[in-house]
Wavefront OBJ file of the C-alpha trace (Angstrom):
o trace
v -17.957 -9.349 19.947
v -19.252 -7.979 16.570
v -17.120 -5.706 14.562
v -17.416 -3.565 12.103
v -15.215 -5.113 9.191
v -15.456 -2.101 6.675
v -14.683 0.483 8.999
v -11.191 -1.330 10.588
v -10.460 -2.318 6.779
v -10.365 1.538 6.119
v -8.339 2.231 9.444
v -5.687 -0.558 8.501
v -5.269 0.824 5.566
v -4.973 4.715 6.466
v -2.554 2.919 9.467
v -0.705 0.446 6.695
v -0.360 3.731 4.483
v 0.946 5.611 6.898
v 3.575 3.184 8.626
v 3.911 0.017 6.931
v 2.624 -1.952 9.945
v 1.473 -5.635 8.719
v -1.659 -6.661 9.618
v -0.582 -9.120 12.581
v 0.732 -6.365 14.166
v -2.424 -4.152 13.536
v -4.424 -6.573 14.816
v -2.123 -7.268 18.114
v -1.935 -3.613 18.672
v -6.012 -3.588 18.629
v -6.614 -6.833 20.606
v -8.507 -8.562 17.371
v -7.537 -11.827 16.415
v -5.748 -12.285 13.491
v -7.228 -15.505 12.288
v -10.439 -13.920 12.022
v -9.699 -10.427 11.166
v -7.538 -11.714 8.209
v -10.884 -12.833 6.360
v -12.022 -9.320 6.305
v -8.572 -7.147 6.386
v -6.646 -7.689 3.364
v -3.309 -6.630 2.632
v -3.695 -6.911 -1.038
v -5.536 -4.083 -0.661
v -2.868 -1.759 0.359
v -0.574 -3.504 -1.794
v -2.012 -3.172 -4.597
v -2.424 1.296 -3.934
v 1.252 1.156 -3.205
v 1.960 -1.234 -6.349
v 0.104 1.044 -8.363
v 1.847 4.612 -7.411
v 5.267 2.773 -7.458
v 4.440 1.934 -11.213
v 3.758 5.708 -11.741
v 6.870 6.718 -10.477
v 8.797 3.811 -12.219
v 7.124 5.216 -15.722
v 7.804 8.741 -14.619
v 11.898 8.048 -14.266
v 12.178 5.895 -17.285
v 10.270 9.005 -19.395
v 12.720 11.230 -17.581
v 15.749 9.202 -18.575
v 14.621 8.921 -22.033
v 14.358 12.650 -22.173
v 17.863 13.440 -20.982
v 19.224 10.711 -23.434
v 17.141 12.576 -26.128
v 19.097 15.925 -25.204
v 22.661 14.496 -25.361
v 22.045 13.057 -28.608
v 21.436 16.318 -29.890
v 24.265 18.121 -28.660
l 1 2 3 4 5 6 7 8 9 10 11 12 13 14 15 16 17 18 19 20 21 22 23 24 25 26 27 28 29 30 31 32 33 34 35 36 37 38 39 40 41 42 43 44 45 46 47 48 49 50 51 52 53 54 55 56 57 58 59 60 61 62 63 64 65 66 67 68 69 70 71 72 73 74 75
């Protein structure tokens, strides 16, 4: 059975995104095997998006905080 690789990467990451379902489970859910869909699906991927906008946030609260200590200072 051929597959298209690029086009289930981009629906098991739209899938990941949306519920947090690992790969194994994708891939059980689908009837691919895992062994050789984990070659072309990677989870880094996804990791790496949801790395990156928790790192936004994580900068985003510390300005915040920094900002409110700022104002109590001055009172």
């Amino acid at each position: 059975m051929a597959n298209d690789w690029k086009q289930l990467q981009l629906q098991f990451l739209a899938d990941n995104d949306k519920t947090s379902i690992t790969a194994r489970e994708w891939c059980h859910q689908r009837g691919l095997n895992y062994q050789s869909a984990r070659r072309y699906i990677k989870m880094r991927n996804a990791q790496s998006e949801t790395a990156q906008s928790k790192t936004v946030r994580k900068v985003e609260n510390i300005k915040g905080e920094n900002e409110s200590v700022k104002k109590t200072d001055s009172l």
